[in-house]
C-alpha positions as CSV (number, residue, x, y, z in Angstrom):
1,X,-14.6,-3.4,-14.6
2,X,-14.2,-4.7,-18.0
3,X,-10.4,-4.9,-19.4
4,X,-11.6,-2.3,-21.7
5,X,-12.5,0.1,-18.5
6,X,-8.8,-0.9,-16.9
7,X,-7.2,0.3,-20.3
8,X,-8.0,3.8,-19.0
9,X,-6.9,3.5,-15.3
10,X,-3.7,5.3,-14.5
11,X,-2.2,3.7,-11.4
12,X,1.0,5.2,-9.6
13,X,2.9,3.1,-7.9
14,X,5.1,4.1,-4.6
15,X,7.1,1.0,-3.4
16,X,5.9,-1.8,-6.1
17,X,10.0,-3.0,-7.2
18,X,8.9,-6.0,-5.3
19,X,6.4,-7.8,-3.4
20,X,2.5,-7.1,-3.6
21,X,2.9,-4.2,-5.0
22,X,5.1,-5.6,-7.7
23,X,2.5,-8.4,-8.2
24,X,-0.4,-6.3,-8.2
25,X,0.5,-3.7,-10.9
26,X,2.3,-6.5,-13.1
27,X,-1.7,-7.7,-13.2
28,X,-3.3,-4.7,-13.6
29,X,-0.7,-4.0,-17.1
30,X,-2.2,-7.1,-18.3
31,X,-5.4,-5.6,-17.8
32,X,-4.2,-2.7,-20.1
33,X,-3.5,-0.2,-17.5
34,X,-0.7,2.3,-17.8
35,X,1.9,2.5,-14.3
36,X,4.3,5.0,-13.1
37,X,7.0,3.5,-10.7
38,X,8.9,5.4,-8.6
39,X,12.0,3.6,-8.2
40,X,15.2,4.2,-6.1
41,X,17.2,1.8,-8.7
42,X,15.6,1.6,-12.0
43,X,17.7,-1.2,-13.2
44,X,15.5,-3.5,-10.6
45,X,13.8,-4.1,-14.2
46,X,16.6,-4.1,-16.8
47,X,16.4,-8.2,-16.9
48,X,12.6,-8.1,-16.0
49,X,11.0,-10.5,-19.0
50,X,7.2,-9.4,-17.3
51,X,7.4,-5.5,-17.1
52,X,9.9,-5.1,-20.2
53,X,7.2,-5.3,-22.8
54,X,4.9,-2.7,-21.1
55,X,8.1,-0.9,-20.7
56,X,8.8,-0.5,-24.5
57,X,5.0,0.1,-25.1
58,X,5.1,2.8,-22.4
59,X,2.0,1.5,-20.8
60,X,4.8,1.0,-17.8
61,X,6.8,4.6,-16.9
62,X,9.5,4.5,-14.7
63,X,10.8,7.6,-12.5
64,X,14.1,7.3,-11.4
65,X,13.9,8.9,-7.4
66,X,12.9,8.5,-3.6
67,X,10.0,8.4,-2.0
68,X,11.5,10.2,1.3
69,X,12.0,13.3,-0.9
70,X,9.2,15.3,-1.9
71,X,10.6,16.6,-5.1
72,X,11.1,13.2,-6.1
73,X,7.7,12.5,-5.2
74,X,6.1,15.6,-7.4
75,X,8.0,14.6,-10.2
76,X,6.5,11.5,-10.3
77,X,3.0,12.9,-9.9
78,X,3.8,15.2,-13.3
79,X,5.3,11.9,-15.2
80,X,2.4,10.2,-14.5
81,X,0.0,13.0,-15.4
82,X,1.9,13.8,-18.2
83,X,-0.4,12.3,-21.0
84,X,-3.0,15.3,-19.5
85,X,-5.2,12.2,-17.6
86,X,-5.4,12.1,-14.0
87,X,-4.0,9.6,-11.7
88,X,-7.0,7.3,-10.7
89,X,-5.2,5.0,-8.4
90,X,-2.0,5.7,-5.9
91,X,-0.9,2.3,-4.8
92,X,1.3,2.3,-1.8
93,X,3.4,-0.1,-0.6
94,X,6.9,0.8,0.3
95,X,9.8,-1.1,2.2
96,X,13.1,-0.7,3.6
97,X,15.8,-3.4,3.8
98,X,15.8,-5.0,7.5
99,X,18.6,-6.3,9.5
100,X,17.3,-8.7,12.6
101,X,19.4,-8.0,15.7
102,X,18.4,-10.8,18.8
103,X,18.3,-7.5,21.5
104,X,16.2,-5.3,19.4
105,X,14.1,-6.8,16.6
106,X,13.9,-6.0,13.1
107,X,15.1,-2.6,12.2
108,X,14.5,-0.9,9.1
109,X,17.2,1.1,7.4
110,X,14.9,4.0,7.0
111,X,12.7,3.3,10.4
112,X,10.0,6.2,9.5
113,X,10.2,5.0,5.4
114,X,6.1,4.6,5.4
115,X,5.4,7.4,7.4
116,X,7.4,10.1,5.8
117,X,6.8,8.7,2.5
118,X,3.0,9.5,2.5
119,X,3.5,12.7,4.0
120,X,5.3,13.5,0.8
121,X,2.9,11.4,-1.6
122,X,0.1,13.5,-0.1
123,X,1.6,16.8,0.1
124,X,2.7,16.7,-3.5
125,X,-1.2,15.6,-4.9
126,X,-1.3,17.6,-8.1
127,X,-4.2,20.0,-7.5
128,X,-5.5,20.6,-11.6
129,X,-6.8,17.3,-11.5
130,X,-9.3,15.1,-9.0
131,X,-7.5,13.2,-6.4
132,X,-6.6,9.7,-6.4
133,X,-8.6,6.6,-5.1
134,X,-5.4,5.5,-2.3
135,X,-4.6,2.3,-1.7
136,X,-2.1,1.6,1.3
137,X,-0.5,-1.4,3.0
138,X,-0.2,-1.4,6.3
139,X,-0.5,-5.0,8.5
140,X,-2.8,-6.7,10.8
141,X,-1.6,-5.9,14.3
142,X,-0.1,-3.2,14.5
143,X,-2.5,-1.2,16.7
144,X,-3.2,-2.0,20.0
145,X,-6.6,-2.5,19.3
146,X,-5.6,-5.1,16.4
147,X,-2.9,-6.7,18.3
148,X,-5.1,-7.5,21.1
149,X,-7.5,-9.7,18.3
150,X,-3.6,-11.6,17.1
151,X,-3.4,-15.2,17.7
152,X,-1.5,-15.9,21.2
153,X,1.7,-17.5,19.5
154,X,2.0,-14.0,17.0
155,X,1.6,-11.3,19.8
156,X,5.7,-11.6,21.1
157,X,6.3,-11.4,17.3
158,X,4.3,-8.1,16.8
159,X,5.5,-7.0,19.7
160,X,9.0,-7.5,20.3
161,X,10.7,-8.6,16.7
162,X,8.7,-6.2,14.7
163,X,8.2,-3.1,17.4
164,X,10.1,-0.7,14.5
165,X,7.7,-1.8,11.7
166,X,4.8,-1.6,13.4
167,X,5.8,1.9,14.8
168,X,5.8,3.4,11.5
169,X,2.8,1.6,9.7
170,X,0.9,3.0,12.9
171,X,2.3,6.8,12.0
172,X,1.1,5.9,8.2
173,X,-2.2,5.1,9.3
174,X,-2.6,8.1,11.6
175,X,-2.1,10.3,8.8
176,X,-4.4,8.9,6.1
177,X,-6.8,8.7,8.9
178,X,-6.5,12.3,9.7
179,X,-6.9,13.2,5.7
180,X,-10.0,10.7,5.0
181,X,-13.6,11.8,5.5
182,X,-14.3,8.2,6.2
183,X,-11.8,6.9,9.0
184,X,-12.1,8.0,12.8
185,X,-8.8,7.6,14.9
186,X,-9.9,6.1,18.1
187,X,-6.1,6.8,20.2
188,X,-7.7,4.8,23.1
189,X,-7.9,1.9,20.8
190,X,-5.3,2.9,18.2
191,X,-2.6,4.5,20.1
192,X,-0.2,7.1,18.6
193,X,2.6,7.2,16.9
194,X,5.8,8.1,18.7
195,X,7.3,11.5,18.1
196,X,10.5,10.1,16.4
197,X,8.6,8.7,13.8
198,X,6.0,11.1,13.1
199,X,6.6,14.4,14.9
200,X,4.3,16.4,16.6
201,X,3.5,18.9,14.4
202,X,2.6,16.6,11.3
203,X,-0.6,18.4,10.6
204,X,1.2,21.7,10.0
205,X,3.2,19.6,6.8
206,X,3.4,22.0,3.9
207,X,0.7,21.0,1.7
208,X,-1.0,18.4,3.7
209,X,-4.6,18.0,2.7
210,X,-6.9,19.3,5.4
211,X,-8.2,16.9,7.5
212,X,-11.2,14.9,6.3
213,X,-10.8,16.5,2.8
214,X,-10.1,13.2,0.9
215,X,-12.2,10.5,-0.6
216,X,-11.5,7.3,-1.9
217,X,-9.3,5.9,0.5
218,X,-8.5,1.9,1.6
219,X,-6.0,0.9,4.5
220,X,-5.6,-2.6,3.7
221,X,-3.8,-5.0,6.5
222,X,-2.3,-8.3,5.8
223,X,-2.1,-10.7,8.1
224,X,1.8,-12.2,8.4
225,X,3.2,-12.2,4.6
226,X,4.4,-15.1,3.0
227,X,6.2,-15.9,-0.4
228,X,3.6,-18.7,-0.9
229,X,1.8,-18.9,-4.4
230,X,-1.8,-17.4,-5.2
231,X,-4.4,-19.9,-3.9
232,X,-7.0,-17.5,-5.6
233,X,-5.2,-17.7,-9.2
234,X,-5.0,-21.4,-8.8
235,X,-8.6,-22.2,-7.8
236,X,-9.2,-19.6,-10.7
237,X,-7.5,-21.6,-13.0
238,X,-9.0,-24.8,-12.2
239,X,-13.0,-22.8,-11.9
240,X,-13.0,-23.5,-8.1
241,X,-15.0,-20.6,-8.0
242,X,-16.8,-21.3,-5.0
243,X,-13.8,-21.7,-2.6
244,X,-12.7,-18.2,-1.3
245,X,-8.7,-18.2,-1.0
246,X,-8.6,-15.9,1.5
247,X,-10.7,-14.1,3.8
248,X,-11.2,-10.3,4.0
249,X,-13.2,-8.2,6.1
250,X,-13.4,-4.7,7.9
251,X,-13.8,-6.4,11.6
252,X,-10.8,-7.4,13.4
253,X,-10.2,-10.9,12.2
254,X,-7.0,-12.1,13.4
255,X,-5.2,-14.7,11.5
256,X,-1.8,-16.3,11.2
257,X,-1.0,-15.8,7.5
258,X,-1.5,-14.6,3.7
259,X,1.0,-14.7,0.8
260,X,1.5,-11.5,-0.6
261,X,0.4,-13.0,-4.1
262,X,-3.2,-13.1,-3.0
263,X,-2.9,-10.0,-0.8
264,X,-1.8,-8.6,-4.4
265,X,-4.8,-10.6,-6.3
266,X,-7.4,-9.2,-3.6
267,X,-5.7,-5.5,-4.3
268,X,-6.1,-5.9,-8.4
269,X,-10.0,-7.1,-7.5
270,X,-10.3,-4.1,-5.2
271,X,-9.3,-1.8,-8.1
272,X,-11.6,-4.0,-10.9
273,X,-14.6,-5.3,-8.8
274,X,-15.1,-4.2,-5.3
275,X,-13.8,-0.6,-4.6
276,X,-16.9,0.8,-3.9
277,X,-17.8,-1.9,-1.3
278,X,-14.5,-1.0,1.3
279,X,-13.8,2.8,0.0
280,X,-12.4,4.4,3.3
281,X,-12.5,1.5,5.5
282,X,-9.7,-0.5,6.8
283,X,-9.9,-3.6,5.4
284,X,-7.9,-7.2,7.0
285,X,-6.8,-9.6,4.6
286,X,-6.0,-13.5,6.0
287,X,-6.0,-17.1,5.3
């Protein structure tokens, strides 16, 4: 996709204050697109130097909300159709704040923030214009079946330490799994989600797309994130072309770690180059 293409993409962005979603769409405004944030605490960018410019220029929209209400969520589906263009890309990557106790992990302060967030996003789809290619972050590991392919020293720390997380990315992925045409849920060899994350009567969500109505759909799973620089921007910048930063593919690959700047350079790729090659697959991500 040329940058002339990417002028025309309008991406909506759930979750990107920080982090790869933060990186990602701060890359894809340099490309020319035009992003809608929904943001809990707009003044996350008051001091911003990067997103201030594409602020003033309005290629960068911000709605002030939360993803865990609905309304919230519709109104940020209207801002960012408010130009009469459809939304061509939902990016996805929320987060809550977690505190570590030594007895019980990492908790989140909102423990079903993923799950209950797409519910929303997906319920409030506007329905006069096509749906939205979907891009989601969930993590490597997080189902049996992809914990079972972890590296020996990681599986206590999916486990044990990040039980809570790994509960609700798993109640995320059920339900885009249910909505995509594409993805097969496999409970012998994905589980399911326990009830006090996403009850049992999920499917009967206002609004919910029918199941196997959508298209365009990638489950992305990082391996264990770090705050470690791009390796693919540097090799990039000094035309190591041939050396692959990272690896990605849509078997079970294990893996210790990526940094969540090239999880957030493979994401802007997905979205120029290669969309086409992993549309509704789950793909892993890892050094």
């Amino acid at each position: 996709m040329s940058n002339t293409t990417t002028s025309r993409v309008n991406v909506l962005a759930i979750g990107a204050s920080r982090n790869i979603g933060y990186y990602a769409t701060l890359k894809l405004l340099r490309l020319g697109a035009t992003v809608t944030y929904l943001l809990r605490n707009p003044s996350v960018f008051d001091n911003d130097a990067n997103i201030q410019p594409f602020l003033s220029t309005k290629k960068a929209r911000i709605v002030k909300g939360d993803a865990l209400v609905k309304n919230d969520v519709a109104r940020t589906w209207s801002e960012a159709t408010s130009d009469s263009k459809p939304v061509n890309y939902l990016l996805f990557t929320p987060g809550g704040k977690p505190t570590m106790s030594l007895s019980k992990g990492i908790a989140m302060d909102n423990p079903n923030i993923c799950s209950l967030a797409i519910l929303n996003v997906l319920c409030t789809i506007p329905q006069n214009y096509p749906p939205p290619k979907i891009l989601a972050i969930s993590s490597i590991g997080f189902t049996p079946d992809s914990h079972s392919h972890l590296p020996f020293a990681l599986k206590p720390l999916y486990s044990f330490v990040l039980a809570k997380p790994r509960a609700d990315k798993l109640a995320m992925e059920r339900v885009l799994h249910y909505v995509t045409e594409g993805l097969y849920w496999d409970p012998a060899k994905n589980g399911e989600p326990p009830v006090e994350i996403l009850p049992s009567e999920w499917r009967s969500t206002e609004g919910l797309p029918a199941e196997g109505s959508l298209k365009g759909v990638i489950v992305l799973r990082p391996s264990l994130l770090t705050n470690g620089k791009s390796w693919a921007e540097e090799y990039e910048g000094t035309g190591r072309k041939d050396k692959k930063p990272y690896k990605v593919s849509t078997e079970e690959i294990g893996g210790y770690t990526v940094s969540r700047r090239d999880v957030a350079h493979f994401v802007v790729d997905l979205v120029t180059k290669r969309w086409n090659e992993f549309e509704d697959k789950v793909v892993n991500i890892t050094y």
